[in-house]
VMD Tcl script that draws the C-alpha trace (Angstrom):
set ca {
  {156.75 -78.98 20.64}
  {157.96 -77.17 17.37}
  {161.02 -78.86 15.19}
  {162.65 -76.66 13.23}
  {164.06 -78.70 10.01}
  {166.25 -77.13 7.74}
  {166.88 -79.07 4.57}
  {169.87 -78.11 1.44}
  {169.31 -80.18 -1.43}
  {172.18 -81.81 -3.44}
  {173.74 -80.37 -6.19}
  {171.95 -79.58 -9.80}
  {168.44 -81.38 -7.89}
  {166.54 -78.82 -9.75}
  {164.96 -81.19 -11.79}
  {164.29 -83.96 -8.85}
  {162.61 -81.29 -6.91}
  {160.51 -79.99 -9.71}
  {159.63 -83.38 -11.01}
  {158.56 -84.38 -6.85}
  {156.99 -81.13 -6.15}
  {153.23 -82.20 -7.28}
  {153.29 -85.46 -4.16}
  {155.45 -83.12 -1.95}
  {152.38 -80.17 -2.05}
  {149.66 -83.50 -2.07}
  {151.86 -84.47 1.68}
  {151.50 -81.21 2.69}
  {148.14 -80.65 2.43}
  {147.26 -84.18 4.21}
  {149.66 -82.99 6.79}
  {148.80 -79.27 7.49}
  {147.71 -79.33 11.22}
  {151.22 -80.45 12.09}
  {153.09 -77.58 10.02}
  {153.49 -74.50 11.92}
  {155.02 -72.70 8.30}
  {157.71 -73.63 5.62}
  {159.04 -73.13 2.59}
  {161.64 -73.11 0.21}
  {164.98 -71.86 0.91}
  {166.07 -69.54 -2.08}
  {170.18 -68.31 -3.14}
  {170.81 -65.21 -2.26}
  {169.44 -63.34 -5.27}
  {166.22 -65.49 -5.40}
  {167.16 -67.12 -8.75}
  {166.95 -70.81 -7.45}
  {165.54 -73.13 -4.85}
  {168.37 -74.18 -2.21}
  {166.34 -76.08 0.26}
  {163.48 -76.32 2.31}
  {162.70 -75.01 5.84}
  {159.65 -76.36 7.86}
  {158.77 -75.86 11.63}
  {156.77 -78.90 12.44}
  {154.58 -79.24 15.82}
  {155.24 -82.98 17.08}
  {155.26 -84.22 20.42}
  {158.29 -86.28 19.96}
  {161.84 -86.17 18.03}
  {160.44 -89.65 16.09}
  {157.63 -88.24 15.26}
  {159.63 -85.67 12.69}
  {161.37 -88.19 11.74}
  {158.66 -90.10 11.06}
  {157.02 -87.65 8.87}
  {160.44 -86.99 7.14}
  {160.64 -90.45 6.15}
  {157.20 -90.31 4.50}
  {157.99 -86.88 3.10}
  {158.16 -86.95 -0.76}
  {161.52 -84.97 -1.18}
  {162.96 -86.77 1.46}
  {161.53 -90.42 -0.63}
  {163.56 -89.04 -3.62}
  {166.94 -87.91 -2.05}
  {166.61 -84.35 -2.72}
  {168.47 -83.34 0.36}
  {171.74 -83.58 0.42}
  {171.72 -82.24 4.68}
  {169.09 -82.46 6.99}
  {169.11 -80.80 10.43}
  {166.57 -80.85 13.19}
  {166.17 -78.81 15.97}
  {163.50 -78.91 18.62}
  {162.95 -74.87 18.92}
  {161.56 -73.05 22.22}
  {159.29 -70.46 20.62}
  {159.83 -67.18 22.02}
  {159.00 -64.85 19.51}
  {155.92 -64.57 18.58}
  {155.16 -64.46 22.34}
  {153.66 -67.91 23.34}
  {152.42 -67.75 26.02}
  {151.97 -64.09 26.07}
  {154.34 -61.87 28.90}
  {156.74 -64.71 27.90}
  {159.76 -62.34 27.10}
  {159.57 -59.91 30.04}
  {159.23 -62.59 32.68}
  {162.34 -64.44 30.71}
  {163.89 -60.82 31.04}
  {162.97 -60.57 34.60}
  {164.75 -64.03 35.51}
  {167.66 -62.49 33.37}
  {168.17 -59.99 35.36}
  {167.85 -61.13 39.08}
  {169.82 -64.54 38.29}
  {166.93 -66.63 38.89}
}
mol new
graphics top color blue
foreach p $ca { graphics top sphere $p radius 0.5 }
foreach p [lrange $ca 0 end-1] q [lrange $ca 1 end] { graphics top cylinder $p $q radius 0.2 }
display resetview
């Protein structure tokens, strides 16, 4: 089941994040078969980091938060709001035919 977490870090973290980032790329790399993509969330004009977005592939709510709690950014207080969202993948297509038989139900009212 994908999570969708979407991390903002606090205030003027630059240096926190930057300092972390070596052990946050080392807890990526141990943990890549559960990371459907990520990255970091930029400002508008790309100047600056904002955040973090992952899509993780757990079977369970605690298992996010398990990793979370493990997660070297998280370990430091970087974030300043954390959200997670279990996410129902449509798009990509998985399984494929996935959006016209969700169109088909749509439109009959099934």
């Amino acid at each position: 089941m994908p999570f969708v977490v979407h991390c903002i870090d606090r205030p003027n973290a630059g240096g926190l994040r930057q300092r972390t980032r070596t052990e946050h790329l080392e807890y990526m790399i141990a943990h890549e078969e559960c990371i459907a993509f990520g990255g970091p969330l930029q400002s508008d004009d790309g100047s600056r980091v904002i955040g973090s977005l992952m899509v993780l592939i757990y079977e369970t709510r605690e298992a996010v938060d398990a990793f979370l709690a493990a997660e070297p950014y998280t370990c430091t207080g970087l974030f300043a709001e954390v959200k997670i969202c279990r996410l129902r993948q449509m798009v990509p297509e998985n399984p494929p035919g996935l959006l016209r038989r969700e169109l088909e139900r749509q439109r009959t009212g099934a």
